[in-house]
C-alpha positions as CSV (number, residue, x, y, z in Angstrom):
1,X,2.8,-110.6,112.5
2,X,6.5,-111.0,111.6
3,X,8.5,-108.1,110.7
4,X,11.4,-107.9,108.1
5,X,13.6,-104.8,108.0
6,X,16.0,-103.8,104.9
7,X,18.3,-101.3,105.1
8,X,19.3,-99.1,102.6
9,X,21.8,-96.8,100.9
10,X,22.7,-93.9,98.1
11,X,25.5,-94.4,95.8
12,X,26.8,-91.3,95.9
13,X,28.9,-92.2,93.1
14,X,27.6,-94.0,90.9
15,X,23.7,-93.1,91.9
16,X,20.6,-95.3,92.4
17,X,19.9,-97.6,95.5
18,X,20.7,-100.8,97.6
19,X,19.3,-102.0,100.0
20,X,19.8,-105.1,101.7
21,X,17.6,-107.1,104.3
22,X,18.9,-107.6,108.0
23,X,19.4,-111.3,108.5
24,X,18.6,-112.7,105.4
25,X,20.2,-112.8,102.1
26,X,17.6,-110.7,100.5
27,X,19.6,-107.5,97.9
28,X,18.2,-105.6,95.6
29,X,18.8,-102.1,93.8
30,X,17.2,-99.4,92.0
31,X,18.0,-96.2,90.2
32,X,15.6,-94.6,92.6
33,X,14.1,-94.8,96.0
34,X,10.2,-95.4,94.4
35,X,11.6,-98.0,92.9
36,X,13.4,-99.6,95.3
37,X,10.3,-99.6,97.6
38,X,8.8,-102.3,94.8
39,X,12.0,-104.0,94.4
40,X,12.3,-104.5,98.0
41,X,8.4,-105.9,97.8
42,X,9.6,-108.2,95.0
43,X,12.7,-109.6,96.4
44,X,10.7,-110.6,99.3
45,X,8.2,-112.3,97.5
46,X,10.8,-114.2,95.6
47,X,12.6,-115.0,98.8
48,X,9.7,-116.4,100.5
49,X,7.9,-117.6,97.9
50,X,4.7,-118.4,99.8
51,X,3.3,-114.8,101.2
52,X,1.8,-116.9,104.1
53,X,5.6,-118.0,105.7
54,X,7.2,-114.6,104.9
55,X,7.0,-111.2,106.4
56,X,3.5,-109.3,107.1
57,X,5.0,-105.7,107.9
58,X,8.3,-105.1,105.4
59,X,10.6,-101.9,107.3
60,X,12.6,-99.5,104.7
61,X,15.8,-97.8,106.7
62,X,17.0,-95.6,104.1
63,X,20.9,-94.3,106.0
64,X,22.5,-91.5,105.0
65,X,26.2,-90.9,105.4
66,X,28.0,-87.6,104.8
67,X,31.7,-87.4,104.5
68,X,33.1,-84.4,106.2
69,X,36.5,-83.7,105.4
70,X,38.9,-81.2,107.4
């Protein structure tokens, strides 16, 4: 089983997602985070291609920053 992890963040600006995978050049966005779960799913397909030489288990981090301002 080989795992692949993305991580993710808000655009607290503009809105929506991205999320980008660790180690590969996998990116994708959404306007929200359901959606992003199946763009995530999709990118990796694309990437890979074949499902049999990509990732099994597919790991979502979504971080979350707050700016705290004195």
């Amino acid at each position: 089983m080989r795992d692949l992890y993305f991580e993710a963040h808000e655009d607290k600006i503009d809105g929506g997602y991205t999320a980008s995978a660790i180690g590969y050049g996998i990116h994708t966005q959404a306007d929200t985070l359901a959606e992003l779960k199946q763009q995530v799913l999709d990118a990796v397909d694309c990437y890979f291609g074949d499902r049999e030489e990509g990732p099994t288990v597919v790991h979502l981090r979504v971080i979350s920053e707050e700016v705290l301002i004195r």
